[in-house]
LUMTORRO-362413 format. One record per residue (C-alpha): residue number from 1; residue in one letter; y, z negated, x negated. Coordinates in steps of 0.05 Angstrom, whole numbers, plus 5000, padded with zeros to 4 digits. Layout:
<pts>
(pt NUM a (Y Z X)) ...
</pts>
This chain:
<pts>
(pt 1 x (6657 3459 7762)) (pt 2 x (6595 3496 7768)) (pt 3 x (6539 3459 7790)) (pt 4 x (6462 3462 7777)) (pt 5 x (6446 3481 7852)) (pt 6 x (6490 3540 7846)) (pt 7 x (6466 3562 7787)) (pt 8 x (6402 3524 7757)) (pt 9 x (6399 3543 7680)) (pt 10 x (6449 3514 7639)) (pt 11 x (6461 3581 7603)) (pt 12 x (6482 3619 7652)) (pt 13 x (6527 3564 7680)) (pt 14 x (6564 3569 7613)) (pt 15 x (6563 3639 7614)) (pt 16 x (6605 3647 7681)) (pt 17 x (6649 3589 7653)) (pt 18 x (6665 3629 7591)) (pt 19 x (6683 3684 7627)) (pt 20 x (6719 3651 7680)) (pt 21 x (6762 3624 7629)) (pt 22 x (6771 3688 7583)) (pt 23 x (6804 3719 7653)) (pt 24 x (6851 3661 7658)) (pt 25 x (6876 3669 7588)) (pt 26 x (6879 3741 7592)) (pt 27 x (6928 3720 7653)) (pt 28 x (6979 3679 7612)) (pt 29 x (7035 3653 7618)) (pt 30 x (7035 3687 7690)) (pt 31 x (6983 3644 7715)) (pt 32 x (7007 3578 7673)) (pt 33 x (7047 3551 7733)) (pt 34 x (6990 3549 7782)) (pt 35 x (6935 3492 7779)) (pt 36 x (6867 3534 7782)) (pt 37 x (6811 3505 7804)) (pt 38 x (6751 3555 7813)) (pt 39 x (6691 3532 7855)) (pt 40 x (6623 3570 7865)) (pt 41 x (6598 3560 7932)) (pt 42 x (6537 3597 7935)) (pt 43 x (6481 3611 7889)) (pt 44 x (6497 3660 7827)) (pt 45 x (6433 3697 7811)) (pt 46 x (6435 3714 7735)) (pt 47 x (6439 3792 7738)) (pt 48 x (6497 3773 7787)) (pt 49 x (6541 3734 7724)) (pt 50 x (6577 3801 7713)) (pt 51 x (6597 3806 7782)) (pt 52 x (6618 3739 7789)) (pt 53 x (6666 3744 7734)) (pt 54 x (6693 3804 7758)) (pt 55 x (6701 3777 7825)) (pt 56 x (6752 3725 7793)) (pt 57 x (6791 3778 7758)) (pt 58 x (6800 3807 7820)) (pt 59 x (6819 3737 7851)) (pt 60 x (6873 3731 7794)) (pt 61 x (6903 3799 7805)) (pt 62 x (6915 3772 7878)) (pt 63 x (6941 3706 7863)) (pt 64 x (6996 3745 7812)) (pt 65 x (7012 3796 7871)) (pt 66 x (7030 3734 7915)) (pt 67 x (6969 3751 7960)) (pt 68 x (6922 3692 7950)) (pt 69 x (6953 3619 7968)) 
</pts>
């Protein structure tokens, strides 16, 4: 969940969601036997969206390489 103090407009909230979830999929089935749950704990400025969603690709790569716990 993304929440409105992290990211106050709506759109953009959806944005990162979208493309949070596009790098999950791209991760199947490797990532299907892990329960993800992505949280945003600071606030995401808009031009920062892109950054952010690369940031979880990243994050993904590691949890596949046995890295992340």
């Amino acid at each position: 969940m993304i929440g409105a103090k992290a990211i106050p407009r709506a759109v953009d909230r959806n944005r990162l969601r979208r493309r949070l979830r596009e790098t999950l999929r791209a991760a199947r089935p490797a990532v299907e036997i892990y329960d993800v749950i992505v949280r945003v704990k600071r606030a995401v400025a808009r031009n920062e969206i892109l950054a952010a969603g690369a940031e979880g690709v990243v994050l993904v790569e590691k949890l596949l390489a046995g890295k992340v716990a």
